[in-house]
Each structure stands twice: as C-alpha cells, then as structure tokens.
N, C-alpha and C positions, 0 to 999 in steps of 0.2 A: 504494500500500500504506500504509493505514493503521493506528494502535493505539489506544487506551486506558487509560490507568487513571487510578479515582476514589480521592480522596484524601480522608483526613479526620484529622487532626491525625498524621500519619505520621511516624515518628521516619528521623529523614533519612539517615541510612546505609544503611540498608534499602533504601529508596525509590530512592536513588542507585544503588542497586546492579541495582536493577529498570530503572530507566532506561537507564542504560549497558549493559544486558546486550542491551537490546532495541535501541536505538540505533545497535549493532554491525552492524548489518546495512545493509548502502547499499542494499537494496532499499525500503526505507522512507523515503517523502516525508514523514511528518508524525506527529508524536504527541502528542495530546490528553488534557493534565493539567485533571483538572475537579475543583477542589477543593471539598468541602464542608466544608470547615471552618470554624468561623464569622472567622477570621480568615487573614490576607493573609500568614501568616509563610514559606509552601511556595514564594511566587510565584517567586522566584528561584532555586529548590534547583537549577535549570540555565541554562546560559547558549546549548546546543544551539537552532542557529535554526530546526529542525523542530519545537519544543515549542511547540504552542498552549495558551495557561496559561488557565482560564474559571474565575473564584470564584464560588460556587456558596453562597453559605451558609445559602440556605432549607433546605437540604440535604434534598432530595424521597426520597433512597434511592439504592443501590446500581442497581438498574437504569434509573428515572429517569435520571440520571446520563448513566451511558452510550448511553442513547439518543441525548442532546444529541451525541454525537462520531458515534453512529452514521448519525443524520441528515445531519449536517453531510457524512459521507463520503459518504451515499449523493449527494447533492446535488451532490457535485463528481466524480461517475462512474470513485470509485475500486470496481474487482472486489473487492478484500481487505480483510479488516479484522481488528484482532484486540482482542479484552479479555484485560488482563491483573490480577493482583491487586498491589500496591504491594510485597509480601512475594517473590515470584517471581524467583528469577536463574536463568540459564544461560549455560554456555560455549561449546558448540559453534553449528553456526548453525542453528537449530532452525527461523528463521521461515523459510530459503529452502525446505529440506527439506519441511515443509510447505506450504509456497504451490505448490512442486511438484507433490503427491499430489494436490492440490486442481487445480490448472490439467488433469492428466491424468484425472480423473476429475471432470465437472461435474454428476454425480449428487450429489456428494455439498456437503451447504449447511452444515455444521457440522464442528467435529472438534477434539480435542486431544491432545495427548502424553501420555506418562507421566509422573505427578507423582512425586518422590522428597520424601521426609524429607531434610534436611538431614545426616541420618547414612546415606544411601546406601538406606535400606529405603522400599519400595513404598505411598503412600497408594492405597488400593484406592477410588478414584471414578466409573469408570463403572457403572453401574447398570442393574437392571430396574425400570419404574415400579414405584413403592412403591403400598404398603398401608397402612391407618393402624397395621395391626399392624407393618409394616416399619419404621415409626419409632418403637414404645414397642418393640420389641425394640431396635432402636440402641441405645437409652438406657439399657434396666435393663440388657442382654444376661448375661442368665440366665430359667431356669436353664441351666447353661453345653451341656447334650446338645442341647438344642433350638438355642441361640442357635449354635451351632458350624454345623450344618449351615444353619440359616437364612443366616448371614451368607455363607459360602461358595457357597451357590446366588444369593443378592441382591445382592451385588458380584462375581459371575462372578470368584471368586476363583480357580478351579482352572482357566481356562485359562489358553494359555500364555502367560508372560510376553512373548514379542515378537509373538504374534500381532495383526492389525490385525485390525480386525471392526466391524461395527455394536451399540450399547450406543443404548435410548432416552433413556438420562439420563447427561449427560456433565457435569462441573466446570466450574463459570464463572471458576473461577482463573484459568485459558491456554485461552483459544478463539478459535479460527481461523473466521472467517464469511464464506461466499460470499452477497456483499453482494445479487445478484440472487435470490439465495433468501431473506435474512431480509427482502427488499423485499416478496416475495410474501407472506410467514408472518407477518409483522409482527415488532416488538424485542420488548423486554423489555414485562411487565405492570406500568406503573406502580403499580399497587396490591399490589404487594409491596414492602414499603420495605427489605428484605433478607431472605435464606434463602426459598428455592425458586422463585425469577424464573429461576435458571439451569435448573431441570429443567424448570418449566413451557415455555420455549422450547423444551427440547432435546426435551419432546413435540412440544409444531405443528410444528417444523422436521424431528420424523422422522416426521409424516403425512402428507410429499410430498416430502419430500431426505436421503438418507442421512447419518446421525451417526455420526461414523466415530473410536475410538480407536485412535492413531496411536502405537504404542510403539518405532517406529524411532529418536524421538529424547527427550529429557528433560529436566523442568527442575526445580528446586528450590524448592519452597513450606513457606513457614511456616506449616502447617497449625495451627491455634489452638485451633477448636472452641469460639468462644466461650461460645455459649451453655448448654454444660455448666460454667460459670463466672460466672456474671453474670448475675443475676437478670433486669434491663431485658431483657438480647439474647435470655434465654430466654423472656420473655414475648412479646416477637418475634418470635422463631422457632415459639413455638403460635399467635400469631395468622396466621403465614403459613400455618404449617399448616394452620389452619382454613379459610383462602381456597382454599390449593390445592385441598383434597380434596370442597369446596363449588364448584368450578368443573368437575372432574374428574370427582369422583363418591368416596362413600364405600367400601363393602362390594359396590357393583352398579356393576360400569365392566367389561363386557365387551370395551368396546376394551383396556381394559386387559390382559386374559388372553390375548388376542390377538397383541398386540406382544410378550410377554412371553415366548411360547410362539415366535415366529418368531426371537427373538434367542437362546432356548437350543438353536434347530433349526440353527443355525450350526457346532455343537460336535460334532453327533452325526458 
C-alpha cells in the first residue's frame, strides 16, 4: 500500500499534518513526497523511514508528478495506491476502511471519501461529466433560478449524504486506485499541468472500472479554489479546459449523455 503527494513550496504545518494523518495507518509501506518546488527546503519536513522524498523542480505539473510515484508503485507490484492533496487531514482510519470496499469489490478501479470543509460542511465533488456550459455556470453561477437547479443536478447534490454510488468525475484530492486498473486505463495526462487530469482519468477509468464515492468515511480539505483568485492559475485552468473539452469533445460527446444518464438512473 502505497501514497502520494506532490508538493510545491507547502507551508509545513499543513503538510505535516497531511503526513501524519496518512502515516497512521501500518497498512502503509511507503509514501512518496515529490516535491516541485524549485528548492530542497520540504526535504526533511519528516524523519518517517516510509517517506520517499524525489525533488522534482522542473516541476512538469500536478499529474506529471504523480505519475513518477505511480509508476514506481506499479513496478514494485503494490495493488493500492493513493493520491493525496498536501492540504488533507483525517482522524479516523479512513485508508483501511477503504482499501477494504476496494479488496471486496474488484470492479471497482477508482474511488474517494467524503471531503468536508474544515468547519464540518460538505464540498460537493463528485460529478456528472461536464459541459462547457457546466463550467461558465461554476463561475458566474447566476442567474441564481437556473444556477440552483443546474448545480444540484451537476454535483448530484440531493442525494443522500451517506449513500455510496458510482459518480464519472471524482476529486483528485483523496483517491484511492486499484493499481491493476489505472495499469490498464493509463495515469494521469501529462498535458495537463493542473485542473482536470483528475476528471479526465476519472472518465477512462469509469469506461471499464467502476468510480465509486465512498461517504462511509471523511476527511478534511482545504478546498482553495485557486483559480477564482489568481490570474496565472486561472489562465491554467482555461487552458486545461480547452484540452479537456478538445480531447473529449465540445457541445457533441454523446458518450457523454450517456454516462450521464446511467449515473442519474442510480437514484431513481
């Protein structure tokens, strides 16, 4: 059982707290800090002899990144692995819990928890694949009658909070990967240098392995939203955009209506 996460000039209380929360678990052989940072300041933030520490400071991207840990696992014929975000803590033991659902079910090649707000309230992250309207609605979200019912049908907000289920587009914050499936689907697309590597997988990986959100257990993210804050990350985040929906397809992606219509038929 492996993990991950990628760093990049990370304020180390946080991070430590990410570390430790994950580290808690003696199910876990090894965790791979791959820093992009352009400097060596993180290399010691633990003395834990599971941490594989790799300085990384071409800094290729977010999923880039983790590929490098994800290869490296698959190469030493560990089944699990997990990505986490440097921001993420939890108390209980969320990776066993998990690694469980996943050993008893080997349909399923993907899956994550419930992510909370740090004040106890619900980030609503699994998803139906988007539209490009489904991300200028995100942004202006109004006007508020339309954007109300859009968002609530697009983050499958109205089911129920501890339901488990299949969602095509899951958070790359806390994810859980059965390593014999993202072998078949491939990792992350290098050509996203951050924002939407994690839904473009969470598509290939639910066109032949179930994506499963997992709300039996939870963990804590400091959800940022950068790039509603910072010009660079938001022009980032439209040129991912632009890839994804140029890979995918724009306004004509009938696979898309398709997945879509199969993840709301779960409810009925």
């Amino acid at each position: 059982m492996t993990g991950c996460i990628v760093l990049y000039n990370n304020e180390k209380k946080i991070l430590l707290d990410c570390i430790s929360s994950f580290l808690n678990s003696e199910i876990i052989s090894k965790l791979y800090l791959i820093d992009n940072s352009p400097t060596y300041k993180l290399r010691n933030i633990s003395k834990d002899p599971r941490i594989e520490y790799i300085h990384n400071p071409s800094n290729p991207g977010f999923g880039a990144a983790h590929n490098m840990a994800i290869n490296k696992s698959i190469n030493e014929g560990v089944d699990f692995h997990f990505v986490i975000n440097p921001d993420v803590s939890f108390d209980s033991d969320v990776i066993q819990e998990m690694v469980n659902y996943m050993k008893l079910n080997e349909d399923v090649g993907m899956m994550m928890p419930q992510i909370l707000n740090f004040d106890g309230t619900v980030q609503n992250l699994p998803k139906l694949l988007p539209t490009p309207f489904s991300i200028l609605m995100r942004k202006l979200k109004r006007p508020k009658f339309i954007y109300d019912s859009f968002i609530n049908r697009y983050e499958l907000r109205n089911v129920p909070e501890d339901l488990i289920y299949e969602a095509p587009i899951l958070s790359g914050c806390f994810t859980l990967f059965n390593l014999k499936a993202l072998k078949k689907v491939g990792g992350y697309d290098d050509k996203f240098f951050m924002y939407f590597e994690d839904w473009d997988l969470s598509r290939r990986m639910n066109k032949s392995f179930k994506t499963v959100y997992f709300p039996k257990v939870f963990v804590y993210h400091g959800y940022e939203s950068g790039a509603n804050k910072h010009r660079l990350l938001f022009k980032i985040f439209i040129k991912s955009a632009i890839y994804y929906f140029n890979k995918w397809g724009w306004f004509f992606d009938k696979e898309r209506e398709l997945v879509n219509k199969k993840t709301l038929n779960q409810f009925k």
